[in-house]
DOLOLO-989056 format. One record per residue (C-alpha): x, y, z; chain; residue in three letters; residue number from 1. Coordinates in Angstrom, 2 decimals. Each point is the difference from the previous one (the first is absolute). Example, Ala and Ser with C-alpha at 12.3 -4.5 7.8 and 13.67 -1.06 7.14 Angstrom:
       xx       yy       zz  chain  resn  resi
    12.30    -4.50     7.80      A   ALA     1
     1.37     3.44    -0.66      A   SER     2
//
This chain:
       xx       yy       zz  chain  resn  resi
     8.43    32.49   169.04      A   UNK     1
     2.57    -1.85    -1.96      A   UNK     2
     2.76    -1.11     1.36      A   UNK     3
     3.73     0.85     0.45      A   UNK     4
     1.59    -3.26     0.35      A   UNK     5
     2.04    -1.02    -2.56      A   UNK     6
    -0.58     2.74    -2.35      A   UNK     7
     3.55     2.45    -1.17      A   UNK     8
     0.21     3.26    -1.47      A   UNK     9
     0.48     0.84    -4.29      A   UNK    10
     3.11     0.22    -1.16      A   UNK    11
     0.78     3.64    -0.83      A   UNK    12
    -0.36     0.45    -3.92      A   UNK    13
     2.80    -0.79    -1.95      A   UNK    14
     1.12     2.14    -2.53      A   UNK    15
     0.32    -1.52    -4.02      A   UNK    16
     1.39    -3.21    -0.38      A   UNK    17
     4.02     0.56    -0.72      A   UNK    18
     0.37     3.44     1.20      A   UNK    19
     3.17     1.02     1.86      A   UNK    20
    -0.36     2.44     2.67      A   UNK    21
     1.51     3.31    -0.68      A   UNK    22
     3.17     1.83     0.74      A   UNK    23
     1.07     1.35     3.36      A   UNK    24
    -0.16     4.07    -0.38      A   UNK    25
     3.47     0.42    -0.24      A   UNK    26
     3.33    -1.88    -1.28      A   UNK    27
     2.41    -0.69     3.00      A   UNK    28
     3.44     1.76    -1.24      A   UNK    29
     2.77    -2.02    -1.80      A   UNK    30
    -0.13    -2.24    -3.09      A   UNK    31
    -2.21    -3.22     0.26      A   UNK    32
     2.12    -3.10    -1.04      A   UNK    33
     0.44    -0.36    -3.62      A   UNK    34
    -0.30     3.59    -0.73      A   UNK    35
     3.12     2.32    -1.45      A   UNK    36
     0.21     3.23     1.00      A   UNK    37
    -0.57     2.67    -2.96      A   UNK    38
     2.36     1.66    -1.92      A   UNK    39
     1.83     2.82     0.97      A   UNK    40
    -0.50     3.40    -1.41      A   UNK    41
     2.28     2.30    -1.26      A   UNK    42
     2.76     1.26     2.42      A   UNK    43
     3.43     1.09     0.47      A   UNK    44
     2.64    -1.56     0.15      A   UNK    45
     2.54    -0.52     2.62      A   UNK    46
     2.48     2.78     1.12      A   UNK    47
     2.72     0.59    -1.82      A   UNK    48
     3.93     0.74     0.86      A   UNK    49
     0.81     3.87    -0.23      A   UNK    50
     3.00     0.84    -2.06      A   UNK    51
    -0.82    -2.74    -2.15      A   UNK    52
     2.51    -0.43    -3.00      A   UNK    53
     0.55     3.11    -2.11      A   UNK    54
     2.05     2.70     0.93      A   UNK    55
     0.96     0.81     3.95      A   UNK    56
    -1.53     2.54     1.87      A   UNK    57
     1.54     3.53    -0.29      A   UNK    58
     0.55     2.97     2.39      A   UNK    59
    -2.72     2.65    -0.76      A   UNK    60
     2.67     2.75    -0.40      A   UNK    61
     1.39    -2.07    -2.64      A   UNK    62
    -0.30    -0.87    -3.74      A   UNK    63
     1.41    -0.17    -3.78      A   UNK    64
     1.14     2.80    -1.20      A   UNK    65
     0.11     2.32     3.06      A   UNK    66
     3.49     0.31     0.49      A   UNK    67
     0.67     0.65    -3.26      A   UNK    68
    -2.45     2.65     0.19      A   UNK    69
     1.76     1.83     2.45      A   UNK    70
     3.39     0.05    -2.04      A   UNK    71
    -2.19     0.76    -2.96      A   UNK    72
    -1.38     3.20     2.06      A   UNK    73
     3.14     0.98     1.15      A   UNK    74
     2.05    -0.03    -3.13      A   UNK    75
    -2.96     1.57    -1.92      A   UNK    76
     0.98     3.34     1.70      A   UNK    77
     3.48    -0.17    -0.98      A   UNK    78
    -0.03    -1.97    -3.51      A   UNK    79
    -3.26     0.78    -1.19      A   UNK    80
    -0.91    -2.52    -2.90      A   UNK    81
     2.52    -2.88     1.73      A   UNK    82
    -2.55     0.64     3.04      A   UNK    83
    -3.22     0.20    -1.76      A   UNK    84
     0.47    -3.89    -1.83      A   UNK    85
     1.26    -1.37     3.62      A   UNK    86
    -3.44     1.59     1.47      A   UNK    87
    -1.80    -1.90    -2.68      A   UNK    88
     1.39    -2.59    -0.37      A   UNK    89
    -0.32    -0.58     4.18      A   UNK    90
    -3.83     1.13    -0.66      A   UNK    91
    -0.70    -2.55    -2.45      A   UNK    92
     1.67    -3.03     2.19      A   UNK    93
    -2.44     1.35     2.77      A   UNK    94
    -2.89     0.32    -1.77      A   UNK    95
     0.11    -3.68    -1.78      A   UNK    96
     0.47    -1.32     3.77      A   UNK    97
    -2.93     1.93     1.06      A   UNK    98
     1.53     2.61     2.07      A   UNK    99
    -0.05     3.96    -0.10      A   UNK   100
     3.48     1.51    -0.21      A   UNK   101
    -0.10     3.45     1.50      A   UNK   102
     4.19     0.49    -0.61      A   UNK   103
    -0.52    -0.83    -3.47      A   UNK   104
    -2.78     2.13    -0.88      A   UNK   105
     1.82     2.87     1.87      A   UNK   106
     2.94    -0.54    -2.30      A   UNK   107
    -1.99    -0.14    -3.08      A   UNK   108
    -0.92     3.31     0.95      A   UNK   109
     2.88     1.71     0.88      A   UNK   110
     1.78    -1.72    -3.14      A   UNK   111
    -2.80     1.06    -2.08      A   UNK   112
     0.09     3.81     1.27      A   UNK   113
     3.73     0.59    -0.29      A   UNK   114
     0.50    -1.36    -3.08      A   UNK   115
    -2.81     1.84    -1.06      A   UNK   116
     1.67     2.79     1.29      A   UNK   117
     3.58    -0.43    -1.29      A   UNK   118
    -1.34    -0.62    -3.24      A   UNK   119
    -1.53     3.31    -0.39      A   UNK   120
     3.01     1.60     1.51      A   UNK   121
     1.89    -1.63    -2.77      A   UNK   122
    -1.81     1.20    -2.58      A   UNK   123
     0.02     3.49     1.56      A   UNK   124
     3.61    -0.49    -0.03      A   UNK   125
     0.72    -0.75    -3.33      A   UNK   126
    -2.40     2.57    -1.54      A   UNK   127
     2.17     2.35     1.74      A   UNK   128
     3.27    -1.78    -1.01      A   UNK   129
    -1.18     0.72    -3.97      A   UNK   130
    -1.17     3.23     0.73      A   UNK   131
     2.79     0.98     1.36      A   UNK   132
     2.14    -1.49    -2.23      A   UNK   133
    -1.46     1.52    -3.28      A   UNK   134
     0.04     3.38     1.95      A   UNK   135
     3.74    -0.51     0.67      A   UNK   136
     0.72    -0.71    -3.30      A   UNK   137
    -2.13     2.81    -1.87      A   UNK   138
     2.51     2.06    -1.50      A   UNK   139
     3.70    -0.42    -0.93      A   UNK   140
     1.84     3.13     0.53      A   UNK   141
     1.79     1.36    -2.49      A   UNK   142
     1.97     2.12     2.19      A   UNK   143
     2.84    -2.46     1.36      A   UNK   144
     2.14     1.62    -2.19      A   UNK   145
    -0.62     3.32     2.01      A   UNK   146
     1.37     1.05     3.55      A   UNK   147
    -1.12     3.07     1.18      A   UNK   148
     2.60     2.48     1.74      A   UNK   149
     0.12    -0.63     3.55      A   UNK   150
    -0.51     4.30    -0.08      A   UNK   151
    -3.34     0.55     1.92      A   UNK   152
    -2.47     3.02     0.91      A   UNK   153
    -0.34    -1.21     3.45      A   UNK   154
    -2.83    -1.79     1.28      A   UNK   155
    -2.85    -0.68    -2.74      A   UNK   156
    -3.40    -1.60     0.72      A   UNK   157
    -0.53    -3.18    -1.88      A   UNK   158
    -3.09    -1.67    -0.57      A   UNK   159
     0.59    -3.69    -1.29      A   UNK   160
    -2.59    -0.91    -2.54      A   UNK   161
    -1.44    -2.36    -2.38      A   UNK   162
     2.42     0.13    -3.12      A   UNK   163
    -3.21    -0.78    -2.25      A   UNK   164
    -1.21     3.22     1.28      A   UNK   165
     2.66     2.18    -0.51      A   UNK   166
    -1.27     2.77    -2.89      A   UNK   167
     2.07     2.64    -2.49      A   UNK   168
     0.99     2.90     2.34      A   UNK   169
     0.90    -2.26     2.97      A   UNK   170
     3.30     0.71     1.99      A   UNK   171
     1.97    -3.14     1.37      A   UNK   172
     3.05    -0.95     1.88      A   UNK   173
     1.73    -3.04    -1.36      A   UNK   174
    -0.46    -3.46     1.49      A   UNK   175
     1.93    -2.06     1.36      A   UNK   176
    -1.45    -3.33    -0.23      A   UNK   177
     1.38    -0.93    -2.83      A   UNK   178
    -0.52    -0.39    -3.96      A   UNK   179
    -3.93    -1.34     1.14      A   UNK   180
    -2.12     2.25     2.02      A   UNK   181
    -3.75     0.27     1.32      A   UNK   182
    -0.21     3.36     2.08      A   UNK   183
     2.16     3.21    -1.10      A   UNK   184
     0.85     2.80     2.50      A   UNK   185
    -2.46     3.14    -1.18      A   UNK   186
     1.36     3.54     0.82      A   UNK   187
    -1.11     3.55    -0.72      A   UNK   188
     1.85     1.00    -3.16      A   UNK   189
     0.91     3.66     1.63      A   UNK   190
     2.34    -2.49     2.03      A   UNK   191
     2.76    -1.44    -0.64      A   UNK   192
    -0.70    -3.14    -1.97      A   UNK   193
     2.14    -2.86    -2.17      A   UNK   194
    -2.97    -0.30    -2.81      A   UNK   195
    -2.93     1.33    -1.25      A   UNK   196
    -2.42    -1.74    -2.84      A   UNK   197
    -0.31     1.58    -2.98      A   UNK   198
    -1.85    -2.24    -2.23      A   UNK   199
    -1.86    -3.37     0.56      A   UNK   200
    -1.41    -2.48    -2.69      A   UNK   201
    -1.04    -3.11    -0.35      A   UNK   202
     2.33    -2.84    -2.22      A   UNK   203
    -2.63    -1.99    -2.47      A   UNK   204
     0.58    -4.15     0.13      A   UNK   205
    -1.78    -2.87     0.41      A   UNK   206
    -0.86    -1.76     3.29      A   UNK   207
     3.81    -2.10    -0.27      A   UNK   208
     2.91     2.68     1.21      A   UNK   209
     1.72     0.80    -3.05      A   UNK   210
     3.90     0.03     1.78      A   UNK   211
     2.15     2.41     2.39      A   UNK   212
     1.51     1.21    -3.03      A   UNK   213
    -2.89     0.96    -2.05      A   UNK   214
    -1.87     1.80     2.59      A   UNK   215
     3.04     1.78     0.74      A   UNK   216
     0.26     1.05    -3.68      A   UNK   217
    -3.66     1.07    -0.26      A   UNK   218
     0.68     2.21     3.44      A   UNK   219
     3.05     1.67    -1.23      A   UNK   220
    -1.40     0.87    -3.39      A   UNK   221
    -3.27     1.53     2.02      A   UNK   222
     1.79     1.72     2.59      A   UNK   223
     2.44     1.63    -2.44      A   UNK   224
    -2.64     1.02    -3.04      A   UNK   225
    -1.85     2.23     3.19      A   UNK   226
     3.23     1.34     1.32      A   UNK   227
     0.57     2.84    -2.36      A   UNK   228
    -3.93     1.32     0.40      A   UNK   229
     1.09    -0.14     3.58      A   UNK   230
     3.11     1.66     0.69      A   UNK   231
    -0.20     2.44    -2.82      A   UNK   232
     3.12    -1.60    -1.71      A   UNK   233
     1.21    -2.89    -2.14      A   UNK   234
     1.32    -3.09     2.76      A   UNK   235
     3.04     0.41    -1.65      A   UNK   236
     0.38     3.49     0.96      A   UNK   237
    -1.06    -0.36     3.27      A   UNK   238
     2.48    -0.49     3.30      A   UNK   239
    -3.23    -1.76     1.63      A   UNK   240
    -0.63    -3.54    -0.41      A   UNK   241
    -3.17    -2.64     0.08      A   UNK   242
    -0.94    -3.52     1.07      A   UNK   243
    -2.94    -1.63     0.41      A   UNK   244
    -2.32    -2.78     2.15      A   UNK   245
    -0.87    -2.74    -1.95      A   UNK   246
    -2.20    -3.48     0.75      A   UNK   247
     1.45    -2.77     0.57      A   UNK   248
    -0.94    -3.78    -1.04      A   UNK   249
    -2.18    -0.56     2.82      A   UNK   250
    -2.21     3.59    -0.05      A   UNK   251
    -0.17    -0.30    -3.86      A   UNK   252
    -1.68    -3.53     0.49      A   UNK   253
    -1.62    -0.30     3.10      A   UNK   254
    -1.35     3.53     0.82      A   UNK   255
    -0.11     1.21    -3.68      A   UNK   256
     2.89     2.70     0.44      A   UNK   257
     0.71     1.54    -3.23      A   UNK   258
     1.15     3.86     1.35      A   UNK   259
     3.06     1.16    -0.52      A   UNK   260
     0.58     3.70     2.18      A   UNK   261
     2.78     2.32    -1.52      A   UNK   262
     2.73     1.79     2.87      A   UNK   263
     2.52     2.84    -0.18      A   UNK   264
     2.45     0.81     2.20      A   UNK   265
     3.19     2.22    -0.22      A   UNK   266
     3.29    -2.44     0.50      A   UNK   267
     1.58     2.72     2.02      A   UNK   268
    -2.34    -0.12     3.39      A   UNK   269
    -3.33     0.34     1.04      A   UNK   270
    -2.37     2.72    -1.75      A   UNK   271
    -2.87     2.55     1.94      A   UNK   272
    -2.93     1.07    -2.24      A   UNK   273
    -0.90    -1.39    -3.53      A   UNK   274
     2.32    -0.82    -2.92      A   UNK   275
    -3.14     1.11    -2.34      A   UNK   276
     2.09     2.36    -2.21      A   UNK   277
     2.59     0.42     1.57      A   UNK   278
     2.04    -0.70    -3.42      A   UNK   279
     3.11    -1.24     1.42      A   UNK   280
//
């Protein structure tokens, strides 16, 4: 049997010539010498100082234009227009700061409403100024020359009416508004009355009043040429007399007033029935 003396075990194999043996399973933590750590990635930055500069912090109640809203609001309900450009104006500083200005708005609307309303209550106001002007002034009367006898037949029931609806065979008491009229007192003619119309026509002309004096000529030369077929006897026989209503300047051209209405009346006192006739 051989023998043991002497003799040593193989070397294990060896890998290939110049290999290095490889890396331990994991990297121990840290950066090996030489080596840079990598970049950093995107991040924020550091904190930052509240309030920076710009404009101080402001009271949550408070802001541009809110005062002046409230003045705006207020005088809106007594001056309404003065009101309504405060409200906006105090709106629009508001609105450019970024704030809603509940004053304001409020006195936008309440400017906006009672202007709205006075406005239409002016215009209301001055139709009825012109209407009630041109009715004032419809018809000149003729009869200032005339005062009836203070002699009466007691109490009489008048009816005051429209003097452009007054028709021939009407009864009236005289006025006493004046030489211009708009409502005549209308009474039974078996009363005792100042006037009653006798004939009514209307003057011809063109839409410019021709004059006081020459509508007063065209009413007397009307009024007397139907006398005569009235009474039963030439004026100049007569111990009656007439007058007349005429327009005026501003019925002729603003409501178109061309009617003249013929009256007779008895100088001595008030009369009861018709003067139809009655020859005197």
């Amino acid at each position: 049997m051989p023998s043991a003396s002497g003799s040593t075990p193989p070397p294990p194999p060896s890998g290939p010539s110049g290999s290095t043996p490889p890396p331990p399973a994991y990297q121990p933590g840290g950066f090996g010498g030489g080596q840079t750590p990598p970049p950093a990635g995107p991040g924020y930055g550091g904190p930052g100082y509240p309030g920076g500069p710009g404009q101080p912090p402001q009271n949550p109640g408070d802001f541009p234009g809110k005062t002046l809203g409230i003045v705006g609001l207020i005088v809106a309900i007594f001056a309404n227009v003065v009101g309504l450009i405060i409200s906006i104006i105090a709106r629009n500083q508001s609105k450019r700061a970024g704030y809603k200005n509940g004053p304001a708005t409020a006195g936008i609307v309440v400017g906006a409403v009672l202007t709205g309303i006075g406005v239409i209550v002016a215009i209301f106001s001055i139709i009825a100024i012109v209407i009630a002007g041109t009715t004032t002034a419809a018809v000149v009367g003729g009869l200032s020359d005339y005062t009836p006898s203070a002699t009466d037949g007691g109490d009489v029931d008048e009816t005051q009416v429209d003097v452009f609806s007054i028709q021939v065979g009407d009864c009236l008491n005289d006025t006493t508004s004046g030489t211009e009229v708009s409502d005549v007192p209308l009474v039974s003619c078996s009363d005792p009355h100042d006037y009653e119309v006798y004939y009514d026509f209307d003057i011809t002309g063109g839409s410019t009043y021709p004059g006081d004096d020459a509508v007063a000529q065209d009413a007397e030369e009307g009024c007397a040429d139907a006398y005569e077929a009235f009474v039963g006897i030439p004026y100049a026989d007569s111990t009656l007399n007439y007058n007349y209503y005429t327009p005026t300047s501003t019925s002729w051209e603003e409501a178109d007033d061309r009617l003249v209405s013929c009256v007779i009346y008895d100088p001595a006192g008030k009369v009861s029935g018709t003067l139809e006739g009655s020859k005197r």
